[in-house]
Biotite code that builds the C-alpha atoms (Angstrom):
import biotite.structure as struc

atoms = struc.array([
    struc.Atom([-3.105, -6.561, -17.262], chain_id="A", res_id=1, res_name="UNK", atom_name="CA", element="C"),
    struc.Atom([-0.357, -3.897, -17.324], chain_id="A", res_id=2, res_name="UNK", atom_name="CA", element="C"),
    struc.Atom([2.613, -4.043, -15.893], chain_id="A", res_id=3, res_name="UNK", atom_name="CA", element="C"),
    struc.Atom([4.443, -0.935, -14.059], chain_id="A", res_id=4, res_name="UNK", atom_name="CA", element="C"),
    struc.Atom([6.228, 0.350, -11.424], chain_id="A", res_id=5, res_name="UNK", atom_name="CA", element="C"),
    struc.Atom([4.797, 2.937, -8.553], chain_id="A", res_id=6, res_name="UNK", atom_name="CA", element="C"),
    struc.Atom([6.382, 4.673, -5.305], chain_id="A", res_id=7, res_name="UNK", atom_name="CA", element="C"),
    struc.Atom([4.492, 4.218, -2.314], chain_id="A", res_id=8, res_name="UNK", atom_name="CA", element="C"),
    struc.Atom([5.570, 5.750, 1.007], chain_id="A", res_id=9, res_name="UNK", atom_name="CA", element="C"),
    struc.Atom([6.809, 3.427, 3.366], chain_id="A", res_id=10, res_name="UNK", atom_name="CA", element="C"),
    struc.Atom([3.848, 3.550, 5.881], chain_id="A", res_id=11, res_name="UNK", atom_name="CA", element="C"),
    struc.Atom([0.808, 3.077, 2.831], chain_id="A", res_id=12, res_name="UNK", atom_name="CA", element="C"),
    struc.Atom([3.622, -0.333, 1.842], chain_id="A", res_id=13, res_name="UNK", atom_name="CA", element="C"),
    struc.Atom([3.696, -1.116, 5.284], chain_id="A", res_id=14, res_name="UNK", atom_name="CA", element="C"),
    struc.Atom([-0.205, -1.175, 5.521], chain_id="A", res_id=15, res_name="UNK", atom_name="CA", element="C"),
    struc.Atom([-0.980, -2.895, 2.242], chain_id="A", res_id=16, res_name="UNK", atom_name="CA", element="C"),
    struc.Atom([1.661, -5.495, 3.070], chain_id="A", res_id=17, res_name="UNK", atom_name="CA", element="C"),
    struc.Atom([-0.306, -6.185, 6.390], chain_id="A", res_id=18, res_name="UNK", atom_name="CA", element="C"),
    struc.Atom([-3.559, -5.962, 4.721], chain_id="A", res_id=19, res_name="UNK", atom_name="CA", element="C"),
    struc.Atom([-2.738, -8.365, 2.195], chain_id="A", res_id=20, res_name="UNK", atom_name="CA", element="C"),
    struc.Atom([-1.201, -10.834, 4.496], chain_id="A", res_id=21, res_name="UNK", atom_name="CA", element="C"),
    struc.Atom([-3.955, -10.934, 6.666], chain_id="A", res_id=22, res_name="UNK", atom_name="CA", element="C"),
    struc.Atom([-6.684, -11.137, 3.986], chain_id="A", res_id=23, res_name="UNK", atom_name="CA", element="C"),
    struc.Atom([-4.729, -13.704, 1.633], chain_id="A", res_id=24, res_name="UNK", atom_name="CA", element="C"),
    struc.Atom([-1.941, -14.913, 3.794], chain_id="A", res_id=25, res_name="UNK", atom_name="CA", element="C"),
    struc.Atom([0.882, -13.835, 1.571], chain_id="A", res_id=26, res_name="UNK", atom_name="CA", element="C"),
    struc.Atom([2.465, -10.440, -0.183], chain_id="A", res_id=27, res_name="UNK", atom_name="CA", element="C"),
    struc.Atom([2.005, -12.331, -3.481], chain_id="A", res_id=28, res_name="UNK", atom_name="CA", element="C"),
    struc.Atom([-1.408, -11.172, -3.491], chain_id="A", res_id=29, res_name="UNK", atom_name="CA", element="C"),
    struc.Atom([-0.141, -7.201, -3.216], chain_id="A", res_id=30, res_name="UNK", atom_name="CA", element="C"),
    struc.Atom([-1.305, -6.558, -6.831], chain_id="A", res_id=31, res_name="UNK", atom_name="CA", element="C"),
    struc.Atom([-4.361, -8.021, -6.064], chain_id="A", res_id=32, res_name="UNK", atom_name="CA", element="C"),
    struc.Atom([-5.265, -6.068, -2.712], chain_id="A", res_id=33, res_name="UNK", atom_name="CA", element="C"),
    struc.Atom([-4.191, -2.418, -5.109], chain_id="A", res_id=34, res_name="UNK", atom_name="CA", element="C"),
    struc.Atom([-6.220, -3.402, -8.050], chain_id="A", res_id=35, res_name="UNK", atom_name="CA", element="C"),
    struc.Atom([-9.066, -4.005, -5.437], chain_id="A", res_id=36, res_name="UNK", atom_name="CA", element="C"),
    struc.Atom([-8.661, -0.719, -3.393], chain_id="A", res_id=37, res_name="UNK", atom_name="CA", element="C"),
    struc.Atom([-8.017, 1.129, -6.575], chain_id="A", res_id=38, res_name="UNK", atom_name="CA", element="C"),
    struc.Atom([-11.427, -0.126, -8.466], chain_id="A", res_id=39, res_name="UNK", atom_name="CA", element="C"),
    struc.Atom([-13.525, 0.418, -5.444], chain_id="A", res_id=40, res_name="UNK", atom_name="CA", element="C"),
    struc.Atom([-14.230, 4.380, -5.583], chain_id="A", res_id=41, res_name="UNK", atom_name="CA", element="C"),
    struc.Atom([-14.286, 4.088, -9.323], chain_id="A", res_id=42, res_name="UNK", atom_name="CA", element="C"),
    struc.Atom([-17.170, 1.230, -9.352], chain_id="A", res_id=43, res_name="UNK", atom_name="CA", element="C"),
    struc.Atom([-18.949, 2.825, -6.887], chain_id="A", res_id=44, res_name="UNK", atom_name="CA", element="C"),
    struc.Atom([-22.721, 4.442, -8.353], chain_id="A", res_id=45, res_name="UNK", atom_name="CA", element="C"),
    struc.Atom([-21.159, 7.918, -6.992], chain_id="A", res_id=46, res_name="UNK", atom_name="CA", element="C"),
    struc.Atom([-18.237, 7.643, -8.607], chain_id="A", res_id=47, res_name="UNK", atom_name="CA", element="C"),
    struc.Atom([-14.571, 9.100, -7.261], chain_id="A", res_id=48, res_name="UNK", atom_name="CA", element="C"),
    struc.Atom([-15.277, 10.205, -3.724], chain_id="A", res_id=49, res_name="UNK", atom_name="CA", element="C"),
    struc.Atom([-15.126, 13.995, -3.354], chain_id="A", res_id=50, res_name="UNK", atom_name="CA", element="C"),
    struc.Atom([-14.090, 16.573, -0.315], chain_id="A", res_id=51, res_name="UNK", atom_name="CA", element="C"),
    struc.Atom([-15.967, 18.205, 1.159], chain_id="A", res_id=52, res_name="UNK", atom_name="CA", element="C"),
    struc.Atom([-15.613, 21.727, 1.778], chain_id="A", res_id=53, res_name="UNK", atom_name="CA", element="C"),
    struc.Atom([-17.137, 23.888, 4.772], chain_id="A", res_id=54, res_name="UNK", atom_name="CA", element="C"),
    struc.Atom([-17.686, 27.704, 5.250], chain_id="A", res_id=55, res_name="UNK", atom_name="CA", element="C"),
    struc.Atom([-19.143, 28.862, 8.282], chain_id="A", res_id=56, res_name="UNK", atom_name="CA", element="C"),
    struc.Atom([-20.641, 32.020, 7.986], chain_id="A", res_id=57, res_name="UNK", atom_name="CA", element="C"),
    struc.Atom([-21.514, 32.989, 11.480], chain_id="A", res_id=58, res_name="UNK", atom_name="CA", element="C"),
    struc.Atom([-25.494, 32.057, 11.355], chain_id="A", res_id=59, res_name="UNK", atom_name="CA", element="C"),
    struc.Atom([-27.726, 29.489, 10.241], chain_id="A", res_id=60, res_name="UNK", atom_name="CA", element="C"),
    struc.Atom([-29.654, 29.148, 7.035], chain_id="A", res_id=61, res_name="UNK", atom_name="CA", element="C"),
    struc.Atom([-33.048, 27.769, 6.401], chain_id="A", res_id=62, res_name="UNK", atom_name="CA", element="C"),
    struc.Atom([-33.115, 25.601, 3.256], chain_id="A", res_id=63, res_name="UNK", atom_name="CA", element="C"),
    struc.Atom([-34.972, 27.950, 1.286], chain_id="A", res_id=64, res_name="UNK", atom_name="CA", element="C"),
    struc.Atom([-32.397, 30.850, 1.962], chain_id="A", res_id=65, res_name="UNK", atom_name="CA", element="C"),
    struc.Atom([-29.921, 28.297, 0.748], chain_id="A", res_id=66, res_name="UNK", atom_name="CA", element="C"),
    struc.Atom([-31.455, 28.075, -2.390], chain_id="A", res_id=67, res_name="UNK", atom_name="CA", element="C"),
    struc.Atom([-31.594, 31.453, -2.832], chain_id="A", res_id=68, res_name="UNK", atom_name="CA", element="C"),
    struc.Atom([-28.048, 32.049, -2.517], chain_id="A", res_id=69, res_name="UNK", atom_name="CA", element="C"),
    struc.Atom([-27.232, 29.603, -4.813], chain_id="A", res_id=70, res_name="UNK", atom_name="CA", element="C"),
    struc.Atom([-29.149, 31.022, -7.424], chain_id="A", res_id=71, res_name="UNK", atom_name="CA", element="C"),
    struc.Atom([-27.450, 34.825, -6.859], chain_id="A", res_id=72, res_name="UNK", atom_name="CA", element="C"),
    struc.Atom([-24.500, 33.616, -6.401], chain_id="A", res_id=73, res_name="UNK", atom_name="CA", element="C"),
    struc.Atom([-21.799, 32.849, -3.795], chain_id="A", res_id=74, res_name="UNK", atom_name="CA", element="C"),
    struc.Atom([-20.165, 36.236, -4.383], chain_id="A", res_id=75, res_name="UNK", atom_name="CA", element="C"),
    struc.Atom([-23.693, 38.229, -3.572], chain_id="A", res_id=76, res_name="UNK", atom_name="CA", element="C"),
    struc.Atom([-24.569, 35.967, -1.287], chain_id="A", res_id=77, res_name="UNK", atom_name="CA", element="C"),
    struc.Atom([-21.933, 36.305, 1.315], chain_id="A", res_id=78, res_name="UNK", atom_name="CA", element="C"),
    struc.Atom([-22.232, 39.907, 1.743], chain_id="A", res_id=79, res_name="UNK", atom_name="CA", element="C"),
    struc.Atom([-25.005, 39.774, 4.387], chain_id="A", res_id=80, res_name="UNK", atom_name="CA", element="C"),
    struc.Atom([-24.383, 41.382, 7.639], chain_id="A", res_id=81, res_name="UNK", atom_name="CA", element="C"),
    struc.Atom([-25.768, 40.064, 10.712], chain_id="A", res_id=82, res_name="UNK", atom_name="CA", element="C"),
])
């Protein structure tokens, strides 16, 4: 184990603090509760979780026109006109 020093805000402290009471019944246990939240994501089969991003383009696509555009490109793709 390593030993350091972070800066949470005071509402994340707040919420670990209850977390770990209620799951452990003390704050002695606040290491524990991080290590635990922190290793989750990272054990996971998908790895880190990542964001998701969403462009609406003003019409639907079938999966096949999806494809398509992926394979030309975003740039060419996106200059369809309805």
């Amino acid at each position: 184990m390593v030993k350091t020093t972070i800066i949470l805000d005071d509402d994340i402290y707040k919420q670990l603090v209850e977390e770990a009471i209620e799951r452990y019944g003390s704050t002695r246990t606040l290491s524990r509760l991080i290590n635990e939240k922190l290793k989750e994501p990272l054990e996971s089969p998908k790895g880190p979780k990542r964001r998701r991003s969403t462009v609406r383009l003003g019409r639907e696509f079938k999966p096949e026109e999806i494809e398509k555009m992926a394979e030309e490109g975003w740039k060419e793709a996106t200059r369809w006109t309805p």
